[in-house]
C-alpha positions in Angstrom: 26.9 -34.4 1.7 25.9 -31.5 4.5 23.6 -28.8 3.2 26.0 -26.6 3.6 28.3 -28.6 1.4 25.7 -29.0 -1.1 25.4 -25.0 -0.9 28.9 -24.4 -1.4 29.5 -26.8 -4.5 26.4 -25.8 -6.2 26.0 -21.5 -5.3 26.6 -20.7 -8.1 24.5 -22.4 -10.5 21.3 -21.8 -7.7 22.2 -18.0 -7.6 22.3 -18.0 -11.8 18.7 -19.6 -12.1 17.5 -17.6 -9.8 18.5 -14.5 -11.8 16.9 -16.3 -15.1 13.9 -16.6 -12.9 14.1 -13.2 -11.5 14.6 -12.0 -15.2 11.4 -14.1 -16.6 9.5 -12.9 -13.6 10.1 -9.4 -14.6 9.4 -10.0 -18.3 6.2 -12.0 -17.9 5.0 -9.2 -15.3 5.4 -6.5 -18.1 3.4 -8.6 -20.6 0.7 -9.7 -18.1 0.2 -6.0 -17.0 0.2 -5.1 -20.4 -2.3 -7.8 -21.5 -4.8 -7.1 -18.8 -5.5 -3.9 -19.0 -6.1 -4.1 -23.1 -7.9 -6.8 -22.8 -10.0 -5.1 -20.0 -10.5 -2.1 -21.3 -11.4 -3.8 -24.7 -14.0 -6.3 -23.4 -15.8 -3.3 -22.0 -15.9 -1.3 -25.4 -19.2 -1.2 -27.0 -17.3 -1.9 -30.3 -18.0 -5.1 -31.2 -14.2 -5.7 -33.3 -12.5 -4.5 -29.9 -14.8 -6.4 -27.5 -14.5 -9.5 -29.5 -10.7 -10.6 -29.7 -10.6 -9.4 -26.3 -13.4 -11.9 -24.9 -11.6 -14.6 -27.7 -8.1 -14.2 -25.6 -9.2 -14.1 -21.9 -11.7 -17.4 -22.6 -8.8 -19.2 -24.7 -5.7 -18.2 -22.0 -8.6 -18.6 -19.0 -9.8 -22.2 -20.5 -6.8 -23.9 -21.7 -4.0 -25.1 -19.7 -0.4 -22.8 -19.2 2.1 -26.0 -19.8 0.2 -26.7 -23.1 0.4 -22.6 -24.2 3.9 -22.6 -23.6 4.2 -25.9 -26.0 1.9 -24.5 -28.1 4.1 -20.9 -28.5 7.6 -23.1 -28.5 6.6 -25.7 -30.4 4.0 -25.1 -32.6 4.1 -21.7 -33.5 7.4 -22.5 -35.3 5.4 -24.9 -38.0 3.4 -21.5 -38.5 6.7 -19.4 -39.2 7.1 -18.1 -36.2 9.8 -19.1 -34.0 10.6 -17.9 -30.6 13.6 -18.3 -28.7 13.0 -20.1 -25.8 13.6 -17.5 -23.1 10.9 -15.0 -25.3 8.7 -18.1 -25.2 8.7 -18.4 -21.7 8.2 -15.0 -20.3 5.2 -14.7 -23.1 3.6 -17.7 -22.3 3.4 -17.1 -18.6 2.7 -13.4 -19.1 -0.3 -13.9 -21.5 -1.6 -16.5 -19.5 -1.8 -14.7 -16.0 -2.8 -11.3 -18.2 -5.9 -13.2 -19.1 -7.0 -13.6 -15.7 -5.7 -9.9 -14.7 -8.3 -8.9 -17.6 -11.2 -9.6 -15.2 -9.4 -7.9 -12.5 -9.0 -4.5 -14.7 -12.6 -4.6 -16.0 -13.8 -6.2 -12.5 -12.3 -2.5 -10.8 -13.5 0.2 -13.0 -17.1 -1.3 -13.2 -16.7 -1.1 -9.3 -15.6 2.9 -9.6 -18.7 4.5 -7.9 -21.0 6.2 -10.7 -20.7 9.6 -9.2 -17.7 9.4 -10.1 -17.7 8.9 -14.3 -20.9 11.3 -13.8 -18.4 14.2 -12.6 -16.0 13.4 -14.8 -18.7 14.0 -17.4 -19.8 17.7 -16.1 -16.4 18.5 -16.6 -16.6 17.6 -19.9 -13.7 15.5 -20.1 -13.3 13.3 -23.0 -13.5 9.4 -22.9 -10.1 9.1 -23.3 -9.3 11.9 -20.5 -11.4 11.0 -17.7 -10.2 6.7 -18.2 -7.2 8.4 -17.8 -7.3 10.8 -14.9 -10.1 9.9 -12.9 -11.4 6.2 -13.7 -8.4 4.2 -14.2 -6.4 5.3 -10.8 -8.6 4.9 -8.6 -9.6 1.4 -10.0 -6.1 0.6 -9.8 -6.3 0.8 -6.3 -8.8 -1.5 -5.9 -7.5 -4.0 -7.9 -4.4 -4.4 -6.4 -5.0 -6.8 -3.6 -5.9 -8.7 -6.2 -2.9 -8.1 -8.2 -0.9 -9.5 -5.4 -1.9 -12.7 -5.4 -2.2 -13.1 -9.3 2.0 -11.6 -9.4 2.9 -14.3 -7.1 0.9 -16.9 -9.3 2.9 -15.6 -12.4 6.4 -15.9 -10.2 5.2 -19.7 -9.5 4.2 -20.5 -13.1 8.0 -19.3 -14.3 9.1 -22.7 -12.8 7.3 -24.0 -16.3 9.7 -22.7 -18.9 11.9 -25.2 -17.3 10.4 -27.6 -19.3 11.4 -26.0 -22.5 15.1 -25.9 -21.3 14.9 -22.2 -20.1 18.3 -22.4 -17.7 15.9 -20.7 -14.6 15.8 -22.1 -10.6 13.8 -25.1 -11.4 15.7 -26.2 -14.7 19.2 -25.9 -12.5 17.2 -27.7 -9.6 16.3 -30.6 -12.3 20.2 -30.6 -13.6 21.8 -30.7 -9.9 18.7 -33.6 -8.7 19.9 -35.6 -11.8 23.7 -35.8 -11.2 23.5 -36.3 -7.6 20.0 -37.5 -6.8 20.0 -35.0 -3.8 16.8 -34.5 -4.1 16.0 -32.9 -0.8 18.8 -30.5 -1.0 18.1 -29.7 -4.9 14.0 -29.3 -4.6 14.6 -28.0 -1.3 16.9 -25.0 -2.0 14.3 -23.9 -5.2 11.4 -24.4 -2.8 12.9 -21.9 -0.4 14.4 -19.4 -2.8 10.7 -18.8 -4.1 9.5 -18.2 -0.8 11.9 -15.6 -0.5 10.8 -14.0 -3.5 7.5 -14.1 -2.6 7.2 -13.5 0.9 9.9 -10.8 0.7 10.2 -9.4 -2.6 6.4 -9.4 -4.2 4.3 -9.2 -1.3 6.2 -5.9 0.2 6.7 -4.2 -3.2 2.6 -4.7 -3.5 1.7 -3.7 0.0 3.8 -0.7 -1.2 2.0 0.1 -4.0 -0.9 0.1 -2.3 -0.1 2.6 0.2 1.3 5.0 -2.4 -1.5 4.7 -4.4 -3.6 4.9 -1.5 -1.6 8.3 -0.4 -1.9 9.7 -3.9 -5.6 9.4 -3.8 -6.0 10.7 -0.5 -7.3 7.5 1.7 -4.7 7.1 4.3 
């Protein structure tokens, strides 16, 4: 069978994982966002009850291996009484996971905001809350996107796990078209390629974006 023959017969199935994989991509993004910065902002409270669960999660997600957290939220969390379906299990798995690392990156950038500027915030008498808001958190949110970058392609790689609990993404269809035809090349091939695409075309520009509007916002172009 010609590539193009293989792309022809099997289009359709490629193009649907792909959208599953754009979908968990997405997902996982919104929960690894969401993730880091709590978890940032908490392991730099002086609280001790804030600061501790938030060391507890980045050392356990950090320390322990993705495949086994997303066996661990499909497959043993159910014995607890919580059961996930599989496509919730996926996205949360790989979003806590790469959030855990993004935790660093949050807490990394607004210990790198210069002094002078937490001391201004202070003559203005803005409250903790206020100046985090308006004067510490955006512009450590433009230093750790380059960062980001890398860690959001990471999390678009690590989707191709929740193939492995039957999630009907790129990989899983890859898996199901390999197995009845052994076209191995074509099958493995196609998936390799679409996430390069999605990488190199879709993540990387939308960051480089960011960057440069977050940049203009903050006056540094």
């Amino acid at each position: 069978m010609s590539y193009q023959d293989f792309l022809q017969t099997y289009a359709a199935r490629i193009l649907n994982g792909t959208a599953v994989t754009a979908a968990q991509f997405l997902f996982a993004s919104g929960v690894a966002i969401l993730a880091a910065l709590i978890a940032g902002l908490g392991k730099l409270s002086a609280n001790p009850l804030i600061r501790g669960p938030a060391v507890v999660y980045i050392e356990i997600f950090r320390g322990t291996s993705l495949l086994v957290q997303l066996y661990w939220i499909f497959f043993v969390l159910p014995l607890f009484g919580l059961t996930l379906p599989k496509f919730a299990a996926g996205f949360l798995s790989v979003g806590m996971n790469v959030g855990a690392y993004g935790a660093e990156l949050v807490r990394g950038a607004i210990q790198a905001v210069p002094r002078g500027q937490w001391e201004a915030a202070l003559a203005l008498n803005m409250t903790p809350a206020t100046r985090m808001r308006r004067v510490i958190l955006p512009q450590a949110f433009l230093l750790m996107l380059p960062p980001w970058g890398n860690l959001i392609i990471e999390l678009l790689k690590g989707t191709a796990l929740v193939s492995l609990i039957s999630v009907a993404d790129l990989m899983f269809q890859a898996k199901q078209i390999n197995a009845s035809t052994y076209l191995s090349a074509q099958s493995f091939g196609t998936a390799l390629i679409v996430y390069y695409i999605l990488a190199r075309f879709v993540v990387t520009p939308f960051m480089r974006w960011l960057e440069r509007v977050m940049a203009q916002r903050l006056g540094r172009t």
